[in-house]
PLY file of the C-alpha trace (Angstrom):
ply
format ascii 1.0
element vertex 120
property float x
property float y
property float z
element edge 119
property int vertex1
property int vertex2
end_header
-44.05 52.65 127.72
-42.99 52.28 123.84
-45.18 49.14 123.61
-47.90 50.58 124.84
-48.10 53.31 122.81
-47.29 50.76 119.95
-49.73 48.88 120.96
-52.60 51.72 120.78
-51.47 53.11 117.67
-52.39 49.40 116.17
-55.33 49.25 118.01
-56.40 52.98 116.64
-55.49 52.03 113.11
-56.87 49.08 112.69
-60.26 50.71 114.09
-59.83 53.31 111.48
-59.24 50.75 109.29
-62.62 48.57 109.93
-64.38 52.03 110.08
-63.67 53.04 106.64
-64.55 49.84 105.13
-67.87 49.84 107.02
-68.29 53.15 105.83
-67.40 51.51 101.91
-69.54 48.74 102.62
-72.91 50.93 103.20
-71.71 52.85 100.46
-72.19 50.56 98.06
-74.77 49.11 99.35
-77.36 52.55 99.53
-76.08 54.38 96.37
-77.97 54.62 93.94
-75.51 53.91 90.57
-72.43 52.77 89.82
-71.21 56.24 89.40
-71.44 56.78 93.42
-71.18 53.27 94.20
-67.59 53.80 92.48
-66.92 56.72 93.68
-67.17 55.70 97.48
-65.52 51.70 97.23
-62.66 53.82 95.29
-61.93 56.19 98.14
-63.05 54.47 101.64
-62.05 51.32 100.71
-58.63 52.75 100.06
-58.40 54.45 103.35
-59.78 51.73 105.08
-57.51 49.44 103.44
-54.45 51.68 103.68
-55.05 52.21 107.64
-55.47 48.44 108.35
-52.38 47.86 106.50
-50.52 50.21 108.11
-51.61 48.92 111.64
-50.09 45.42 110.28
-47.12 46.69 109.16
-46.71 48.35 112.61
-47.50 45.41 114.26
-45.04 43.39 112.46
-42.36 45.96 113.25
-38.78 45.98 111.50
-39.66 42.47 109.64
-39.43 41.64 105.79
-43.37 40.57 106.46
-43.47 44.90 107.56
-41.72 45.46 104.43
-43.97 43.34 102.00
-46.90 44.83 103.81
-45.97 48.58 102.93
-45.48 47.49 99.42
-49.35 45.73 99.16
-50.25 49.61 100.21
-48.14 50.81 97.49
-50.35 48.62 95.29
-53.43 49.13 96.95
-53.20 53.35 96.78
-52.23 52.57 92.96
-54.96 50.00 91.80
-58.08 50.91 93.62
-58.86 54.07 92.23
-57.45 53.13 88.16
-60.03 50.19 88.66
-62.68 52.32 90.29
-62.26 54.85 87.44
-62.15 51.94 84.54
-65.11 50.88 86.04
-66.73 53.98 85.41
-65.79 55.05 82.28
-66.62 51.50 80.86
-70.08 51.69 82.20
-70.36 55.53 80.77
-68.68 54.33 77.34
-71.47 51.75 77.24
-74.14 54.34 77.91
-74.94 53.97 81.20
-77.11 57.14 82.70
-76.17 58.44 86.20
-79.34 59.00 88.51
-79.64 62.36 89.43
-81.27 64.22 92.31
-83.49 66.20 90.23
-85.30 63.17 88.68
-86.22 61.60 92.10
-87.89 65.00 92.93
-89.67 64.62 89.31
-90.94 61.24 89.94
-92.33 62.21 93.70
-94.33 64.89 92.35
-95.64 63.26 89.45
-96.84 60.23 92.12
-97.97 62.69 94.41
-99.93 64.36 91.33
-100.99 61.51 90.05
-102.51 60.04 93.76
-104.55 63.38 94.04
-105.85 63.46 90.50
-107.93 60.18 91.59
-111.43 59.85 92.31
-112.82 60.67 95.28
0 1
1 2
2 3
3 4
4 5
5 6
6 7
7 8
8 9
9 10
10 11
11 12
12 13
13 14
14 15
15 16
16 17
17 18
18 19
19 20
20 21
21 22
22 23
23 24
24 25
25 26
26 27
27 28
28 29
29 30
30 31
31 32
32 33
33 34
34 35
35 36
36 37
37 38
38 39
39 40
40 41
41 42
42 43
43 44
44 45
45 46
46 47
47 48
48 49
49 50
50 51
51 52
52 53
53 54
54 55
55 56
56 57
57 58
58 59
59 60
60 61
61 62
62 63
63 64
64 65
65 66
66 67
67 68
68 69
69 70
70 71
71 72
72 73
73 74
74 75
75 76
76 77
77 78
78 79
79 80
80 81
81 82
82 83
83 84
84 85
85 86
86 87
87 88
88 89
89 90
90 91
91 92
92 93
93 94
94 95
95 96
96 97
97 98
98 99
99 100
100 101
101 102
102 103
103 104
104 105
105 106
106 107
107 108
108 109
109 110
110 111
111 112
112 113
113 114
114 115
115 116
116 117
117 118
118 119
């Protein structure tokens, strides 16, 4: 009964795990900057990282592989958002301009303007 349980708590883990990195993944892939684009691999890619490692660790059980795998959380919780945020602030310190909402509406009406200005 205790390794089934065990077993499914892996199993649900690990799928949160995959799921937050997919999550990460399109992320970075659809946002716009690298404000957002920061912002999301910073804090899914944690989670997703964090579960998966925890469903290893679990799987391992009482092991000193268990106990090096709760310390590369440790390190993961620690280092992916101070990179994610030195990321950021290097690409604002360089001048880097976040896209807003506002200026896609601009640019939509100014095209849709623009299209019915035309000849006829």
């Amino acid at each position: 009964m205790i390794e089934a349980i065990r077993f499914w708590a892996i199993v649900v883990l690990l799928g949160f795990g995959v799921l937050f990195t997919l999550v990460s993944t399109v992320g970075v892939i659809r946002l716009p900057d690298i404000y957002a684009r920061a912002h999301t691999a910073s804090q899914t890619d944690t989670l997703g990282a964090g579960f998966a490692l925890a469903g290893v660790a679990l799987a391992f059980g009482w092991q000193h592989a268990a106990v090096y795998t709760v310390l590369l959380l440790f390190f993961v919780f620690i280092t992916n958002p101070t990179a994610a945020h030195a990321i950021a602030r290097s690409a604002a310190e360089t001048g880097v301009e976040p896209v807003l909402a506002d200026e896609g509406a601009e640019t939509d009406e100014t095209e849709t303007a623009t299209e019915t200005d035309g000849e006829p």
